[in-house]
Every structure is written in C-alpha cells, then in structure tokens.
C-alpha positions in Angstrom: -3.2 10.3 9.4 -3.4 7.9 6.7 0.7 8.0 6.5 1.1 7.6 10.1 -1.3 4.4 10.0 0.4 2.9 7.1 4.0 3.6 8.4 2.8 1.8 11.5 1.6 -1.2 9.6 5.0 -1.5 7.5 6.9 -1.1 10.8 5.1 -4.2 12.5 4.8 -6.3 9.7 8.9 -6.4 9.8 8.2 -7.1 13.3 5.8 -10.4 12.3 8.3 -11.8 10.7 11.3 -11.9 13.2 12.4 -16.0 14.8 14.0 -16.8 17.5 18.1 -17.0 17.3 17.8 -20.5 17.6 15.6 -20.8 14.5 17.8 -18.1 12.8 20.7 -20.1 13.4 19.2 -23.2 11.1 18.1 -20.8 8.5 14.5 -20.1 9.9 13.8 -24.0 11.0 10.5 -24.6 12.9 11.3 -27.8 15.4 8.3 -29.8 16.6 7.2 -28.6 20.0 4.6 -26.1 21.9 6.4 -23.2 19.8 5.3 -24.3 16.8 1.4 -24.4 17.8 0.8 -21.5 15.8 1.5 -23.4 12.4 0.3 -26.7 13.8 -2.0 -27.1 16.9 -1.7 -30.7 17.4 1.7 -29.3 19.3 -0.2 -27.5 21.9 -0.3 -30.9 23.1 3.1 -32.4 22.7 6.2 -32.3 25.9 8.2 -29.0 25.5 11.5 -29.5 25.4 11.9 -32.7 23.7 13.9 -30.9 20.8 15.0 -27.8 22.8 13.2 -24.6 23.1 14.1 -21.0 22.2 15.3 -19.3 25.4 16.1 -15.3 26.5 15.0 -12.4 25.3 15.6 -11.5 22.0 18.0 -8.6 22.0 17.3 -5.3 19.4 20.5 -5.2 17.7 18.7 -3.8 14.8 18.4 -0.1 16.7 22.4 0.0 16.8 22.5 -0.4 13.0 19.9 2.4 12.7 21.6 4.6 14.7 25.4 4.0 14.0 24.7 4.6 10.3 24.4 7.8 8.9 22.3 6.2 5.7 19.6 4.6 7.8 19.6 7.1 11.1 16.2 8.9 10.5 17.4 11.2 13.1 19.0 14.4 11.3 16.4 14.3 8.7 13.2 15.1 11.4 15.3 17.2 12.8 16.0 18.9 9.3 13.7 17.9 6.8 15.2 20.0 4.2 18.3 18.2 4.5 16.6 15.4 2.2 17.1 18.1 -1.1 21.1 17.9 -0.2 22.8 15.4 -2.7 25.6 14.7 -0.5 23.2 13.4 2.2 24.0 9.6 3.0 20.0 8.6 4.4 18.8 5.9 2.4 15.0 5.3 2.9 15.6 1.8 1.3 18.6 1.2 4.2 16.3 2.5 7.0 13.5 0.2 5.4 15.5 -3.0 5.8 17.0 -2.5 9.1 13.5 -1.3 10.7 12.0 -4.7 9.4 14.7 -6.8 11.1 14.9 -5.1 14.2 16.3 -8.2 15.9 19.5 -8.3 13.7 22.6 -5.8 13.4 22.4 -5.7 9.4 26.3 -5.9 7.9 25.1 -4.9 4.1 21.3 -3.4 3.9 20.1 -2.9 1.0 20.7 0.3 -0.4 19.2 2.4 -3.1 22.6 3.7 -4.6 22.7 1.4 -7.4 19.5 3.4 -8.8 21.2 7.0 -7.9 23.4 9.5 -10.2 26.4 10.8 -8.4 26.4 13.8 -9.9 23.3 14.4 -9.0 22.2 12.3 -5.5 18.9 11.5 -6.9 17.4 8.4 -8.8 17.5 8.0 -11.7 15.6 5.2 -13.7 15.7 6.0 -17.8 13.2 4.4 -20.2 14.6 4.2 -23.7 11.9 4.0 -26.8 14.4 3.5 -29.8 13.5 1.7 -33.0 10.8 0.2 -32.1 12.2 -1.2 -29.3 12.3 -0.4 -25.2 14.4 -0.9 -22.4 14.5 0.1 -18.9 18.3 1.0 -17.5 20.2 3.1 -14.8 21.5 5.9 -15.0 24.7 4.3 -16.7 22.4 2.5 -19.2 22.8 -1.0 -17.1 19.4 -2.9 -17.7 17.2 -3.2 -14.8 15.3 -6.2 -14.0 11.8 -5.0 -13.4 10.4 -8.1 -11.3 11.4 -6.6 -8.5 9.7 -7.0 -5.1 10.0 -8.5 -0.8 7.7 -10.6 0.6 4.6 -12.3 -0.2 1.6 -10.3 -1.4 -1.6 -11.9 -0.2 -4.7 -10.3 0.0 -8.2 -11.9 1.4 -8.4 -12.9 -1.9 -5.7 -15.5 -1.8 -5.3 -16.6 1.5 -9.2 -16.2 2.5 -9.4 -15.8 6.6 -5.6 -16.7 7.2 -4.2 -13.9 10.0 -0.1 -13.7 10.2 1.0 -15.1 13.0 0.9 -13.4 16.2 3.4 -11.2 17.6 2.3 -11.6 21.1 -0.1 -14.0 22.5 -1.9 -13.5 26.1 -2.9 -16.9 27.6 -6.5 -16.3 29.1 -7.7 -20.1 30.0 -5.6 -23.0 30.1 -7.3 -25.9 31.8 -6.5 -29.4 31.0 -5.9 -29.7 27.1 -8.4 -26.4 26.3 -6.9 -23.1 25.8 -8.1 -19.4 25.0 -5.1 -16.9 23.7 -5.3 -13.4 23.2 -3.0 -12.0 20.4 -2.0 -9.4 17.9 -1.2 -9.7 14.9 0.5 -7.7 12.3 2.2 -8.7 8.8 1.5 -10.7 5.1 3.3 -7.8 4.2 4.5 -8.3 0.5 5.5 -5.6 -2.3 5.9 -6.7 -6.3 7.0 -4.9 -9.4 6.2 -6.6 -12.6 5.9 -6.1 -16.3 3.0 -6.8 -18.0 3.5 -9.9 -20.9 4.0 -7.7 -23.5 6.6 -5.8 -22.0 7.9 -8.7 -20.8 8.3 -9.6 -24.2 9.9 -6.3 -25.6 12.5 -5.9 -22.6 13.3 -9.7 -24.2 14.6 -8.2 -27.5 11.2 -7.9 -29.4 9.9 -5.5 -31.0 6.6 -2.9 -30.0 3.4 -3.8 -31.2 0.8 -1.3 -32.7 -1.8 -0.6 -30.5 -0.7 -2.2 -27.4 -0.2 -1.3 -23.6 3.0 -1.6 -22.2 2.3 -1.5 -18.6 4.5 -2.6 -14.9 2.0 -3.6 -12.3 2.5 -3.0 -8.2 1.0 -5.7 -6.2 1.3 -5.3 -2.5 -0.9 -5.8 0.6 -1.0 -6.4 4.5 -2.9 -6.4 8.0 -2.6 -5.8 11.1 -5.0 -6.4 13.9 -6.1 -8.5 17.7 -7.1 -12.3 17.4 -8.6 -14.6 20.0 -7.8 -18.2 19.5 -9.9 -21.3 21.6 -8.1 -24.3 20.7 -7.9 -28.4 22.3 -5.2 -30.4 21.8 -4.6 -34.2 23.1 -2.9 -36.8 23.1 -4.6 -40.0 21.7 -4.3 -43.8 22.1 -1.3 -45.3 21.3 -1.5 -47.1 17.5 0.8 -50.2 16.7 1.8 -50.2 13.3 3.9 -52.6 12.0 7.5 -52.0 11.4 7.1 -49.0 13.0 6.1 -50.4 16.4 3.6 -48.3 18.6 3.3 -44.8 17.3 2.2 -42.3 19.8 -0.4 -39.5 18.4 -1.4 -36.1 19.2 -4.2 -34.4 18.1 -5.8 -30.8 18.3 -8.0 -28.5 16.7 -8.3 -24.3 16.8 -10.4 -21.9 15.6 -10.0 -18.4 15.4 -11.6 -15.0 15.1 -9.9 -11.6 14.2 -11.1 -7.8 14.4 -8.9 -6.1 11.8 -7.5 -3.0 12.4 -5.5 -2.2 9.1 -5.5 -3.6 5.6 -4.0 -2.6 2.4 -4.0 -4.0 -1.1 -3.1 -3.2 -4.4 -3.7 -3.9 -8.3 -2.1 -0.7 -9.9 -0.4 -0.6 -13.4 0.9 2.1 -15.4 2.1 1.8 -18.7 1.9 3.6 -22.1 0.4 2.8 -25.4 1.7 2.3 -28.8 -0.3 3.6 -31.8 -1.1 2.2 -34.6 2.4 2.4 -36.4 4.0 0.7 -32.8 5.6 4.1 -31.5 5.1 5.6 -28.4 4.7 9.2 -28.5 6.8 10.0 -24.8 4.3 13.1 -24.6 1.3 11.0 -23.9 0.5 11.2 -20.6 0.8 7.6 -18.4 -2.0 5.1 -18.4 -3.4 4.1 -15.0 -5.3 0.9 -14.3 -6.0 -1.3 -11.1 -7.0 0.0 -7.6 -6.0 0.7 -4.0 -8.0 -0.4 -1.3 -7.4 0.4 2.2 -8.3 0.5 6.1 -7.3 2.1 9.0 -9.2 3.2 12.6 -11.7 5.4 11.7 -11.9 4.4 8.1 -13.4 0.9 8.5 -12.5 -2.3 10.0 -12.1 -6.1 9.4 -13.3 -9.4 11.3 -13.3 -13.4 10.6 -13.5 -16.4 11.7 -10.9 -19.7 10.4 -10.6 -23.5 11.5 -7.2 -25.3 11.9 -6.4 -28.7 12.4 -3.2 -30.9 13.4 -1.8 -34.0 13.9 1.6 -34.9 15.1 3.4 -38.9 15.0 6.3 -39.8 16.8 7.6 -43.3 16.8 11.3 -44.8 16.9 12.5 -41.8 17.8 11.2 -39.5 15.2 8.4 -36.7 15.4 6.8 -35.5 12.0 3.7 -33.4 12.1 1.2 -31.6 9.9 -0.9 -28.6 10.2 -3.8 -27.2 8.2 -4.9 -23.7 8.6 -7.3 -22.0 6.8 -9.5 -25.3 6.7 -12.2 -23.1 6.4 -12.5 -19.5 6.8 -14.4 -16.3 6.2 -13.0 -12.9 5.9 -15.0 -8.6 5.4 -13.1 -5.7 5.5 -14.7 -2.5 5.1 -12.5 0.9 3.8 -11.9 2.6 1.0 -11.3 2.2 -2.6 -9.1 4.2 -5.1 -10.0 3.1 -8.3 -7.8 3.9 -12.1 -9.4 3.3 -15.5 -7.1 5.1 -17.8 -6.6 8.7 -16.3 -3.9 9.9 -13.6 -7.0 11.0 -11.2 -9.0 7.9 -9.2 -12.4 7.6 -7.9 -12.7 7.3 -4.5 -15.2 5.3 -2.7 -16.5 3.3 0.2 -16.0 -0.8 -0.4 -15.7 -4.1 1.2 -13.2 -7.0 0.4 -14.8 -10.4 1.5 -13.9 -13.8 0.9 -15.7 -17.5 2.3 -13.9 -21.2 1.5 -11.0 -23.4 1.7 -7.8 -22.1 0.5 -5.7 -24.0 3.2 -2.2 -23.1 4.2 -0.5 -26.3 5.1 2.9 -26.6 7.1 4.7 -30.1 7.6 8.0 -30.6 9.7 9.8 -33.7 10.9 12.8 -34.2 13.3 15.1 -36.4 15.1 17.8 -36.6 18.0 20.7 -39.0 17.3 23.0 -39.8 20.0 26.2 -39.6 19.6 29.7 -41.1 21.6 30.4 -37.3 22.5 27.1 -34.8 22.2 23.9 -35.3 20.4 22.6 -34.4 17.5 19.0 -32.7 16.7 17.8 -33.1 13.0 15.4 -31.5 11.1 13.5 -30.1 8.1 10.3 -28.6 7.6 8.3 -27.7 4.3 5.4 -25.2 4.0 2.9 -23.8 1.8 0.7 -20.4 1.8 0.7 -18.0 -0.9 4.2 -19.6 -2.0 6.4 -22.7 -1.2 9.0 -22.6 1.5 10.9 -25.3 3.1 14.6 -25.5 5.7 16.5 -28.0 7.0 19.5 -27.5 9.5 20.6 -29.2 12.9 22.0 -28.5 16.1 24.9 -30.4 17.7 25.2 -29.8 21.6 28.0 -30.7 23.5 28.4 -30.1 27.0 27.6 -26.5 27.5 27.9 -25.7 23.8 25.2 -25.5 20.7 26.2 -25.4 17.2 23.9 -24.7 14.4 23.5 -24.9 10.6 20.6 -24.7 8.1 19.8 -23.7 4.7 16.4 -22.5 3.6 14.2 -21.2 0.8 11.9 -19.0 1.8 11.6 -15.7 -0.7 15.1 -16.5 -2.0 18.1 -18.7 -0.7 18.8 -18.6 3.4 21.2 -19.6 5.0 21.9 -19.8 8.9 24.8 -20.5 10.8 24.4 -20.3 14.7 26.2 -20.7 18.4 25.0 -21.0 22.1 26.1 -22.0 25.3 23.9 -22.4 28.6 24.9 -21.7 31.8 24.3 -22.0 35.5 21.1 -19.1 35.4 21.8 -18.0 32.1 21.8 -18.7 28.1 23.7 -16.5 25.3 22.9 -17.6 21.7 24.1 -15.7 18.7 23.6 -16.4 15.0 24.5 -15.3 11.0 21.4 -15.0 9.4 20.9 -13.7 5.7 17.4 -12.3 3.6 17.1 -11.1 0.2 17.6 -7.3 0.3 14.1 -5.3 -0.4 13.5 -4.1 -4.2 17.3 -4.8 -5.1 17.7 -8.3 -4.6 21.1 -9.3 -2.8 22.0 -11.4 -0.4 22.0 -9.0 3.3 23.9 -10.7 6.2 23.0 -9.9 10.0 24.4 -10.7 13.6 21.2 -12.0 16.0 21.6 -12.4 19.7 19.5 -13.5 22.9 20.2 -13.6 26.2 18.6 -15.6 28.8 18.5 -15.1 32.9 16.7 -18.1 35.3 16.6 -17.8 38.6 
C-alpha cells in the first residue's frame, strides 16, 4: 500500500509541473493574463487575451515514448517480473522515470542509468575507493562521480510553510462580479538531492581523512499531493497619473487558501562511515544511519492549512509588469509517521506531526510588451521568481498572419531553453515546441517534442 501511494505521488508531481506549449516554446515563460492567477491574483482581474492565451488540449506524446522504447516500456516487465534479473534487458527505471514525469513531451534523449551500469554485468555499479588515506567515489571504469546529484526542488513545510504546488485542475464553483471560489487538486514540490557532507566534500577535493570523523552523503527529498479551495477578489482600481508615465491603470486582488493534504513525504537521511582514530576506515564496519523519514498517506494521517496571497499588476504605455506574493502568511499540520536513524541500520517508528506558522513568502514578478511591427507584431517578455530557489525566463513570440514563432531561454533547475511554432486557423490551432530539462540524477541536457491541438466551433 505504502508503494502504491508513493508511486502515485511521484507520478502526479511530474504531472504538476507540465506548461502549456505556448509557454514551453519561450522556455517556460509565464505572460501576464488570467492564466497566470495562480502565481499572482491581481490577474484574475486583468482582460484575457491581451498577450495571447494558451489554446487546445495538450496532447500526451509522452505515452508514445513510453511505449515505443523498450528501456522505458514498463510493459514486459509486469508481465514478467523476473525478466528484471536478465542483464541484457534494455528497461531503464531512470528512463521510465523521466518520461512518466513529462508526460506532455515525446523525450529524444531520457536520461538513462547506463552510465552507472557494467556491461559485463547489466547491473550498477558505484565503487568507493579508501586508499592512503584518501577516498573517492567512481564508476565502474574508475570515472569520478559527482555526488551532488539530484531533480527538483526539495521543500518541505519547513521551508515553504503553507505554500501548496499549483493546481493541476481547478473547478470554478462561484464567480460573481470580481469574487471567485475554485476547487482544485494539487499534487507536486516534488524534489530529490544527493549530497556529501563537508568533510567528504573535502576529501573527494584531494584531502586527506580525518581521525575520528563521519564521512556521510545525505538524501533530501519531499512532496504533496492533495484538494484545495481557493476564495479570491480581484479588481481593477482607479486610474493613477504618474508623471512620465502618464495614467497607469492598476489591478488589484487578494486570495486565500485552505488545503486537506492527502500525501506528504520528507526526508533528512545520511549514511556514511567513520574514521578511527588513525583516519582509516575499516570497510567492515557496518554503515552509519542518521536523519529521518516522515510520511503520509490515506489511512495513515492527513494534512490541512490555510495561506494569504496578494497581487498587484501596472500597465501603462503599453507595458504590463505585475507582482505576486504567496505565502504572505500561512499555517501548515500534517500528521503520519516517522522513521527515525541514530547510528544503527534499524529505525524507530512512530506517530508525528510536521507543522509550521509564518511568513516565508514566495514571490513571482513578470513584465511584458507588444511591439508593432510594419509586418506582424511582436510580444515580449520576462519573468523572475523565487520559492525554495531562484528562477527567471525571458522569450517572445512573433505572429504573422496565421503564423507564431517562439524563443526563450530560462533558468529554472539548470539552463532551458525553448524554441516553438503555431498557426491558427479557421476552428482550429496546432502549436508544437522543443523544450529541454536537466535529466533526473545524471544531469544532461534531455530535449522533447510538445504539441496541442485546438478545435472551436
């Protein structure tokens, strides 16, 4: 049960984090506009359509890479699990892993787990070397490996306090003049980290072991899944003349939101070994574990809160630039269970809560423009954000006629970049786009193919 829950929460937190092909196309750009009400609710109030919209559904290209690829097509292995023990069997979990979170793209190069694996063997193969007073961590082929390894963001309550991932679907209950009431659920801050500890950050550098000292990698990880209901107002206010900027029109809006928590899981777990007091490590001694697990599922506990956002959005001569604040203040309990290390291979288990109260705000700013051109127009536009880590984009679309053409570059857990095409039609849109992540645990660069399609009658 537990692995079923937990599979399920991996699975949707790839899902959390999928944009639209027109964002994809300009490297994960958010636009100013109703869509981006989730980061900023002073756009709940603002025209749609005055930089575009995304359009069409969103089409699953991901399951064709699943499927057409014998590495990440789970298929043969539940129908023979034993298959798994056979070294010439391509299935990659790592592979399946990649695609499965980025359903919404065909995947050209997923990551892949063959740079850790012996041919001779078809297994793993990680070696630890403890040689004259020194250590180092290599491949198979005695390549080093760099241990800060690690996809997405861990955040637990303790970080980012109340703050829910965005919604993957929200259900519009009330909307009556500038008030609103959304039901949604929610399902990501998914985020996995490898690290050394300082000193063996210190001895993979070329020093040397230390008596009496831990030598320890630490796993940080964590996310949530759940159902939030969100009663927000937005507005647009008076008209302000500022000079040299002439009269700025403002919007304004506010949100708060509650959450019941279905699933929860995070992490604080090192293991490491420990030198005696002449600085060697006997490689008998059993590994030491420290840190805990804590974790929640349906049945096992649950999770509510409540958080505050605020907006406000400018737009004068032409330009739009908004800011949001989430998280303004917020209060988060989960209840579950805690597996606790201190020093032995074998935890204690127990009942626990995680809880967190304050103002640990996540703040999101964004600015555009349109500039007409003799043939076409052109939308600009950047946008910079902070949560549990600093992102930013900028990129731009260029329509003409029928046509859209995108670019942007991002930084958002490693370099992005996003190149993207469109064209709308008499009761229909097609948009397509090259989008790139950093691979899971590996590193590289991964390229996919995103597409939409749009029907209006």
């Amino acid at each position: 049960m537990r692995r079923r829950w937990f599979a399920f929460l991996v699975l949707l937190s790839g899902l959390a984090f999928a944009q639209g092909v027109r964002s994809l196309g300009m490297a994960g750009l958010v636009l100013p506009g109703p869509g981006a009400a989730h980061l900023n609710p002073g756009y709940a109030a603002y025209p749609a359509g005055v930089y575009g919209e995304e359009s069409g559904f969103q089409l699953p290209l991901g399951l064709l890479g699943i499927l057409l690829r014998p590495e990440s097509n789970p298929i043969p292995i539940l129908r023979n699990p034993q298959s798994l023990s056979d070294p010439n069997n391509p299935f990659d979990f790592l592979s399946l892993y990649d695609q499965l979170t980025h359903l919404n793209s065909f995947l050209i190069n997923p990551a892949s787990s063959n740079a850790f694996i012996n041919p001779s063997t078809g297994y793993p193969e990680i070696q630890i070397h403890v040689e004259a007073g020194s250590i180092r961590v290599t491949d198979y082929q005695g390549r080093p490996l760099n241990l800060e390894l690690g996809f997405g963001s861990p955040s637990g309550v303790g970080s980012s306090k109340a703050l829910t991932p965005a919604s993957l679907f929200r259900i519009p209950l009330l909307r009556e003049n500038n008030l609103y009431l959304e039901l949604g659920t929610y399902a990501g801050g998914f985020g996995l980290g490898l690290s050394p500890n300082a000193a063996l950050r210190q001895a993979l550098a070329g020093g040397s072991l230390q008596p009496n000292t831990e030598y320890a990698v630490t796993l940080n990880g964590s996310g949530q899944s759940g159902v939030s209901l969100s009663f927000g107002y937005a507005t647009r206010l008076p008209e302000l003349p500022v000079p040299e900027l002439g009269r700025v029109r403002l919007y304004a809006g506010g949100r708060g939101e509650g959450f019941y928590g279905l699933a929860y899981v995070e992490s604080n777990l090192s293991i490491g070994l420990q030198t005696d007091a002449q600085g060697q490590i006997d490689p008998n001694q059993p590994p030491i574990y420290r840190g805990n697990i804590f974790y929640t599922y349906p049945g096992n506990g649950s999770g509510f809160g409540l958080r505050a956002d605020l907006g406000v959005v400018a737009e004068s001569q032409g330009v739009t630039v908004g800011l949001g604040i989430r998280s303004l203040l917020g209060f988060a309990r989960w209840s579950g269970t805690e597996l606790a290390w201190n020093g032995s291979s074998n935890p204690t288990s127990a009942q626990a809560e995680r809880s967190s109260f304050g103002f640990v705000p996540a703040f999101f700013l964004n600015a555009a423009t349109k500039v007409p051109l003799e043939t076409g127009q052109l939308i600009l536009g950047g946008d910079l954000g902070y949560e549990t880590h600093l992102y930013g984009h900028i990129g731009g679309e260029y329509a003409l006629g029928p046509g859209r053409f995108r670019a942007g570059l991002g930084f958002d857990d490693g370099l992005r970049v996003g190149l993207g095409a469109g064209v709308v039609g008499p009761g229909f849109s097609l948009d397509a786009a090259l989008t790139t992540h950093r691979a899971p645990i590996v590193g590289h660069t991964v390229f996919g193919i995103a597409m939409s399609l749009g029907l209006n009658f």
